[in-house]
PAMARMAR-958827 format. One record per residue (C-alpha): x, y, z; residue number from 1; chain. Coordinates in nm, 4 decimals, padded with zeros to 6 digits, always signed. Example, Ala and Ser with C-alpha at 12.3 -4.5 7.8 and 13.67 -1.06 7.14 Angstrom:
<rs>
         xx         yy         zz     k   c
   +01.2300   -00.4500   +00.7800     1   A
   +01.3670   -00.1060   +00.7140     2   A
</rs>
This chain:
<rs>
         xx         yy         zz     k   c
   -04.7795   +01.2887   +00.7186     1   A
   -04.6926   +01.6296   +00.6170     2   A
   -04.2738   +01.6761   +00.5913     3   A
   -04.2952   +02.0357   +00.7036     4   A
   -04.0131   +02.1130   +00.4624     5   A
   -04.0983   +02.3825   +00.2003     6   A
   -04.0218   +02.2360   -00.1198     7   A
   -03.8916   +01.9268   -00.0258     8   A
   -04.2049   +01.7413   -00.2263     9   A
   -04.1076   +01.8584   -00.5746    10   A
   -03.7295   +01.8272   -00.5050    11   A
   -03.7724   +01.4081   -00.4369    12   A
   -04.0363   +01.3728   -00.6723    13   A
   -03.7582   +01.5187   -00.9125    14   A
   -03.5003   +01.2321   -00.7681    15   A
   -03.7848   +00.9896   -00.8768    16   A
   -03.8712   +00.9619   -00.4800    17   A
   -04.2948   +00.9417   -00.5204    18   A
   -04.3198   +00.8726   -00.1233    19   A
   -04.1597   +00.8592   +00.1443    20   A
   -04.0816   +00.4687   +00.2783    21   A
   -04.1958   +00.3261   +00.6581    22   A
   -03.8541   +00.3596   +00.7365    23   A
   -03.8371   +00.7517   +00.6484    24   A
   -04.1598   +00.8297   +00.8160    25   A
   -04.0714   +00.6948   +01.1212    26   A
   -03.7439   +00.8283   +01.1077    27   A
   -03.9409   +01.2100   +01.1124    28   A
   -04.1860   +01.0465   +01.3959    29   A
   -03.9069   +00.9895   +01.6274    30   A
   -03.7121   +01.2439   +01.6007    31   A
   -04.0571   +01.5100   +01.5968    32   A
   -04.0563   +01.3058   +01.9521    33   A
   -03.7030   +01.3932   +02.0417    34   A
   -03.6689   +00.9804   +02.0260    35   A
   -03.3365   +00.8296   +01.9366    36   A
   -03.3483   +00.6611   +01.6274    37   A
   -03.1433   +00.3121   +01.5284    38   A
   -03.1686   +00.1995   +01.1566    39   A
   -03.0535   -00.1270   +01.0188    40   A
   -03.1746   -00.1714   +00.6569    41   A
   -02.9991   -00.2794   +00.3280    42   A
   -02.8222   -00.0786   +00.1009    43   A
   -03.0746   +00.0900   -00.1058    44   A
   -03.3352   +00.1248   +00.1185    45   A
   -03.2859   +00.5322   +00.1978    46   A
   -03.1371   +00.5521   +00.5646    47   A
   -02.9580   +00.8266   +00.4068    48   A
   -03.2589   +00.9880   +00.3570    49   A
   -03.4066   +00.8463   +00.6702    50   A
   -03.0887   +01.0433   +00.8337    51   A
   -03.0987   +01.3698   +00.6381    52   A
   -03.4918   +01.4473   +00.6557    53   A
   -03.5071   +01.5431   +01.0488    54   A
   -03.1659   +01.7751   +01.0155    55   A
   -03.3355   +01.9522   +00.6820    56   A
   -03.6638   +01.9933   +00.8873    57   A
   -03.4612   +02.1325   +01.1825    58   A
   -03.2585   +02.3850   +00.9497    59   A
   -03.6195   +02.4483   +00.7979    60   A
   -03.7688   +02.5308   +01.1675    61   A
   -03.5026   +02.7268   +01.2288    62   A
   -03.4515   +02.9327   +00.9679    63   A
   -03.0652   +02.8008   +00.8937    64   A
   -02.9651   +02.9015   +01.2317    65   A
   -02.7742   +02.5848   +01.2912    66   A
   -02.7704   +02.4219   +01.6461    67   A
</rs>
């Protein structure tokens, strides 16, 4: 699945982040969907990442405009 983010590849191969998890993908799937999206996981596991990704792709699509 392409992230749609420009630059966002380099930037979490930099935080050692080689792929994105099942958790993080489906995080993007959802919300691409306009889906709500619950996440119970560990600590650890990137739901902060899981959380940030769809808000940097929507500041991405829009070009910073906000909401």
């Amino acid at each position: 699945m392409s992230i749609g983010i420009p630059g966002i590849k380099s930037i979490l191969s930099n935080l050692n982040i080689p792929a994105l998890n099942i958790m993080q993908t489906a995080s993007l799937e959802a919300t691409a969907q306009n889906d709500s999206v619950i996440i119970l996981s560990a600590t650890g596991s990137g739901k902060t990442l899981a959380f940030l990704l769809p808000v940097l792709k929507y500041f991405s699509d829009t070009g910073g405009q906000g909401f």
